[in-house]
N, C-alpha and C positions, 0 to 999 in steps of 0.2 A: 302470781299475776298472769295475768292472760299475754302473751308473746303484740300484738299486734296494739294492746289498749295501751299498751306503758309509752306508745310513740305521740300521743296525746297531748302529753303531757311535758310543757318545758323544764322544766326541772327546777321550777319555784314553786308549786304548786296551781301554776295556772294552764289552763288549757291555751293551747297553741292555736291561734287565730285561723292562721294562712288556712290549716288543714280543714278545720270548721267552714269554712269561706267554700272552700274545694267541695266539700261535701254537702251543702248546701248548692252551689252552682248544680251538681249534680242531681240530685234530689228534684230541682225544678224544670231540669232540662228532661228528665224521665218522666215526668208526672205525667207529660201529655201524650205520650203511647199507652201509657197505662191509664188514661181515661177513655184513649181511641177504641183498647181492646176491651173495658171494663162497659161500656156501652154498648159495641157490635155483640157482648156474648148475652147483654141481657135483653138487649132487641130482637137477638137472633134464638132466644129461649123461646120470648113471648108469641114471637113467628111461627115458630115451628108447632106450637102448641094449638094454636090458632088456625093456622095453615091461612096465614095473612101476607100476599105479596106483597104491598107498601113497606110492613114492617122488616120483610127480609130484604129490600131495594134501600131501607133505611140503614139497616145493620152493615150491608156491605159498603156503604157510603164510610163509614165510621173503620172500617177495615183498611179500605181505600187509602183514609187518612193517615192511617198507622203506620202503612206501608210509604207512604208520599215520604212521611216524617224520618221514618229511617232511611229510605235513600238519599234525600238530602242531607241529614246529619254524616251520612256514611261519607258522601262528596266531598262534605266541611272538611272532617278530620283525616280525606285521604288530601287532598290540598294542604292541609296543615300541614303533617305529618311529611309529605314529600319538600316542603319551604323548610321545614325544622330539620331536613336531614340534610340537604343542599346547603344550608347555614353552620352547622356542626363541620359539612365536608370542608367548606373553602374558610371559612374564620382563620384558621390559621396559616392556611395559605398563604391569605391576603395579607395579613399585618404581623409585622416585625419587629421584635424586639430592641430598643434601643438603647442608651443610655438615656437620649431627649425623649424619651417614653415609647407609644405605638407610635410605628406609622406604616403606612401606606404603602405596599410595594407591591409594581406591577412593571412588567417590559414588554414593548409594543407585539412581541408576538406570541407572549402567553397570557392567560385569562388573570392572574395573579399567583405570579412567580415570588416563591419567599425565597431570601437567599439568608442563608446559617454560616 
């Protein structure tokens, strides 16, 4: 078996949701650079052949796009990424193990002091 395909798969014989879900989210969030670039390279073909400025003003429009979409994806997931790492750092700072389950601990002059 292939190293990566056997993660697929729950161990009853059914595909595992979440990862499908995952992969699919994905899939749709890339389509649309890959139509931005799959349109500026056939706009920018018919252009050049032509020697049509409209059609090269149009191809770069579509370029334009590509690039928009990846820097704001890029903004997203540095945002994300920076909240997901500042949540990983203080989680367990912040909450303490009890007997009466989690709770809460903080002391007025640090940000969430765990005490062990």
């Amino acid at each position: 078996m292939i190293a990566g395909y056997q993660s697929i798969w729950n161990g009853f014989g059914e595909k595992d949701t979440t990862l499908e879900m995952v992969k699919l989210l994905y899939k749709l969030i890339f389509f649309f650079p890959a139509l931005y670039l799959f349109r500026f390279s056939n706009k920018m073909e018919v252009a050049l052949n032509s020697s049509n400025q409209e059609l090269i003003t149009a191809s770069l429009v579509n370029l334009k796009s590509f690039f928009r979409f990846l820097g704001i994806f890029t903004v997203i997931f540095l945002i994300v990424g920076t909240i997901g790492i500042l949540v990983i750092d203080l989680w367990p700072k912040c909450f303490v193990a009890s007997s009466n389950g989690i709770i809460f601990s903080s002391t007025p002059g640090n940000r969430c002091a765990a005490s062990f």
